[in-house]
N, C-alpha and C positions, 0 to 999 in steps of 0.2 A: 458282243457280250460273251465271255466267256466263265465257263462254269470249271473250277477247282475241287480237283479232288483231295484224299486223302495221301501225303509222301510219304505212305510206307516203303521200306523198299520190297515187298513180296508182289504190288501193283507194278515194278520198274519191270522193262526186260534185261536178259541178261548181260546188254550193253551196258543199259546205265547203271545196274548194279554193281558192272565190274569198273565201270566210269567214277561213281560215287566211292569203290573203296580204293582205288588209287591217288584221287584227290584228297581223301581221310588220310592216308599213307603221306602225302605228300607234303600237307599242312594240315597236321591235326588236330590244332587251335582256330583253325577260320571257321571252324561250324557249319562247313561243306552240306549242301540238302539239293536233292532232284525234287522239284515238284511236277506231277503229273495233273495236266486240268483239260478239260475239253473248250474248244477255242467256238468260236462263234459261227463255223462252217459246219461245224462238228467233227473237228478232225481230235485225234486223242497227241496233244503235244507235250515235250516236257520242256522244264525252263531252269536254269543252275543258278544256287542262291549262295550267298555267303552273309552268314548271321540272318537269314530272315530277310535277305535285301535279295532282289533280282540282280544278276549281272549284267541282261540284257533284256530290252523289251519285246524282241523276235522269239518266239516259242518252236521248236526243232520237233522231228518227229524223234529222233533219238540222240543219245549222247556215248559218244565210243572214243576209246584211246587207240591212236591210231600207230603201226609199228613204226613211226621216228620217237614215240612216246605225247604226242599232241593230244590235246582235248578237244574232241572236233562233234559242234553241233550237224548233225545231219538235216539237209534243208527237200533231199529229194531219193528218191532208190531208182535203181532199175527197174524194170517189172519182173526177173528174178529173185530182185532184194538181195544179191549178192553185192552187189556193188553201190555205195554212194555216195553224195558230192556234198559237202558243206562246207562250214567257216570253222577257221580256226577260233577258239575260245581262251587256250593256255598255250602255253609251248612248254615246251619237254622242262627247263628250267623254270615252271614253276609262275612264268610273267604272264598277266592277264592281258587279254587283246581286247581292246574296243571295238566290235561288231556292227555297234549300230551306228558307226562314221566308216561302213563297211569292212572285212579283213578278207586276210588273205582264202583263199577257195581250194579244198584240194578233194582228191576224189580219196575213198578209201574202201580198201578189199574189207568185205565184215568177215570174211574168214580170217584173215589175218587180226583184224581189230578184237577178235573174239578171243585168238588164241593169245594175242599180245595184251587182254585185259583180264584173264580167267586166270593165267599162270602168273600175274603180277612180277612178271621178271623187268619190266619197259618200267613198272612204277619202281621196283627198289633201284632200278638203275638211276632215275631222276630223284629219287630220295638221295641216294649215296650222292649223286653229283650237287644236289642242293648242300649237302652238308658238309663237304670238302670245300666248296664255294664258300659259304659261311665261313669256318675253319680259317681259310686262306686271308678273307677280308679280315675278319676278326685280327692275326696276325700280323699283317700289315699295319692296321691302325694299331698295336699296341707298340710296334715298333717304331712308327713315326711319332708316337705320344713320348715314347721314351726316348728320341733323340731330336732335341727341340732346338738346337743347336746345328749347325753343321761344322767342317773340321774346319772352313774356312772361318768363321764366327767365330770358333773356338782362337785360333790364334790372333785375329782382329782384336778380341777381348784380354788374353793374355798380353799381347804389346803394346796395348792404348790403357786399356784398364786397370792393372794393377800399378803402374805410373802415376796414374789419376787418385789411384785410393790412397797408394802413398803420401801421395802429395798434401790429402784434404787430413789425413792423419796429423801430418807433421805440419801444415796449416791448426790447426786443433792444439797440438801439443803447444806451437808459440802461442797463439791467443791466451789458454788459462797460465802460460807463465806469465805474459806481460800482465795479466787480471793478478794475480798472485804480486809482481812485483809493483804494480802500482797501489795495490794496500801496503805495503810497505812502505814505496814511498812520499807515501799522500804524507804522511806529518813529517815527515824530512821537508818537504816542498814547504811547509805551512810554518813550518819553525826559521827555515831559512828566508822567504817572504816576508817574518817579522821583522827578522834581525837588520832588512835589504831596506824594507819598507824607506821611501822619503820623506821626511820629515817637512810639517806644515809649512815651517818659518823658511825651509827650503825653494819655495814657490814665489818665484817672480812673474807677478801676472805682466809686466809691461814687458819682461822679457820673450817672456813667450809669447805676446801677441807679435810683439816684434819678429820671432821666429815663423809665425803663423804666416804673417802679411810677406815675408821676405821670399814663401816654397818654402820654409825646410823641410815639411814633411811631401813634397811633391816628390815622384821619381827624380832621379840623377837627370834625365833628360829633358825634362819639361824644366830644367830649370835654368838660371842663365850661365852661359858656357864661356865666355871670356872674361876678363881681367875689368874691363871696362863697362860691361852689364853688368857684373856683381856690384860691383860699386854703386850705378846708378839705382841698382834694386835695396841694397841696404838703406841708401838714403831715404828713397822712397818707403821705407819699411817705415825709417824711426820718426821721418814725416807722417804719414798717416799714424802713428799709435800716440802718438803726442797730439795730432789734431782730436781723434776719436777719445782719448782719456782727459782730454782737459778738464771737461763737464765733469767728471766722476765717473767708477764704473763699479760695477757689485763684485764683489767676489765671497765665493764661499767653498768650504773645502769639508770635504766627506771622510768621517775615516769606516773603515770595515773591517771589524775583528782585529785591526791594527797591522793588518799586511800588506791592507789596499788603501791609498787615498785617492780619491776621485774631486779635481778643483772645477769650476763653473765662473765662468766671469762671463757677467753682461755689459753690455756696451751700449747704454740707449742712446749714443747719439750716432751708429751706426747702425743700428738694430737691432744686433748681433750676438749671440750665445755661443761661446767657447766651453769646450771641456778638453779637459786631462788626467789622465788616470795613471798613477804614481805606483809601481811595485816592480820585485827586484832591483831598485836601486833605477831605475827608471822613469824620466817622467815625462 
C-alpha cells in the first residue's frame, strides 16, 4: 500500500527539481510531473509521469541528471549520499528507456548531478542537440518528398515515355480523322450500294445452288485441284441440284433500302436452306 502525496515541486529535493526542469526544458509539451508518495515500507519515493501516466512502476528514492545528460532514477546511496547507483530513465537525446524489462545501471557523483542539473547547461545542450536532430530529419524528408524521381527514372521516362505519349497522340489524331471521314463517307457508300445493288431478275437460284453443291465458296484448297476432279465435281453438282429441284423449291428475295438484297431458297426434298446476300454488285 502505498500513500501519495502532494507534486509540488517545493516537497521535491533539489535533484528532482533540477530533474523536473530539464525534462520541462527538453519536451515542454509532454506534461513532464515528479510525484512524491510514500511506498508501503515507508520509504519516501518519487515516481516520473508523463501527462498523469507513470513511466515506470519502480518508485526511486531520487531523480538526477546525470553529467553525460541522462535521466537517472536512483535505486540506492552510499551512506555518505554522495554517490549513487540507478537505472537509466532517458538518455541525453531525449529517448525513454523501459525499466521495468530492466535498463541499463550506472553509478552517479550527486555532486556532479547537482552541479550538471542547477546550471542547466547538460539540459540546453540536449535541447540544442534535440532540435538540430529535428532540423536535420525534417530536412532530409522534405528533400526526399521533393525528389521523387531519381536521375536514372528521370531518363528511363524521357526515352520510353515521351515516344509512348507521342505515339498515343498521334494514335488519337487517326481515330477522329477516320470517325470524321467516315461521316463523310457513309452516303457516298450508300448511294453507290444503290446504284451496285443486284437486281431481283438477276438471281439464278439453280445456279447458285449449283455453285453451292460444286465448293465455290470453299477455300482454293479444299477444292478440287486437277482437270479431272473438276469435272467429276461439276457433274455431280448439276446432278444433285436437278435431283433436289425437281419437286420444287421456294425462293424468296429481300430487298433493304434498295442496296441490299438478301435471296432464301428452300429445298424440301433435301432439307436444306440457302441464303445470299446481293450488294455492291455482288452476289
Amino acid at each position: 500500500m502505498a500513500t501519495t502525496s502532494s507534486s509540488s515541486t517545493h516537497q521535491l529535493s533539489s535533484f528532482s527539481r533540477a530533474t523536473l526542469r530539464h525534462l520541462q526544458n527538453l519536451h515542454p509539451l509532454d506534461g513532464f510531473t515528479i510525484e512524491r508518495y510514500i511506498s508501503a515500507h515507508g520509504k519516501h519515493l518519487v515516481r516520473l509521469k508523463r501527462r498523469n501516466v507513470p513511466l515506470h512502476d519502480e518508485g526511486f528514492l531520487d531523480l538526477v541528471v546525470n553529467s553525460d545528460g541522462c535521466v537517472v532514477g536512483i535505486q540506492v546511496f552510499t551512506s555518505k549520499g554522495d554517490v549513487g547507483r540507478g537505472v537509466v530513465l532517458m538518455k541525453k537525446d531525449g529517448a525513454l528507456c523501459n525499466v521495468d524489462r530492466g535498463g541499463e545501471v550506472v553509478t552517479v557523483s550527486m555532486e556532479h548531478a547537482k552541479q550538471g542539473a542547477v546550471d542547466g547547461r547538460a539540459a540546453a545542450a540536449a535541447v540544442a542537440g534535440l532540435r538540430s536532430s529535428t532540423t536535420m530529419r525534417s530536412n532530409s524528408m522534405n528533400q526526399t518528398d521533393n525528389q521523387l524521381f531519381s536521375d536514372a527514372d528521370n531518363q528511363l521516362i524521357l526515352q520510353y515515355g515521351l515516344p509512348l505519349l507521342a505515339g498515343l497522340i498521334l494514335l488519337k489524331i487517326i481515330l477522329n480523322s477516320l470517325q470524321s471521314l467516315s461521316i463523310l463517307l457513309l452516303p457516298l457508300a450508300y448511294i453507290y450500294a444503290i446504284q451496285t445493288c443486284p437486281t431481283t431478275a438477276s438471281f439464278d437460284a439453280k445456279r447458285e445452288l449449283k455453285r453451292v453443291l460444286r465448293g465455290a465458296h470453299l477455300p482454293e484448297e479444299q477444292q478440287p485441284q486437277g482437270f479431272f476432279e473438276r469435272g467429276i465435281n461439276r457433274l455431280a453438282a448439276t446432278i444433285g441440284t436437278e435431283l433436289a429441284t425437281s419437286l420444287g423449291y421456294e425462293l424468296s428475295v429481300d430487298d433493304y433500302f434498295g442496296a441490299v438484297k438478301v435471296s432464301w431458297v428452300r429445298v424440301p426434298v433435301a432439307g436444306m436452306d440457302f441464303y445470299w446476300v446481293g450488294v455492291f454488285g455482288c452476289k
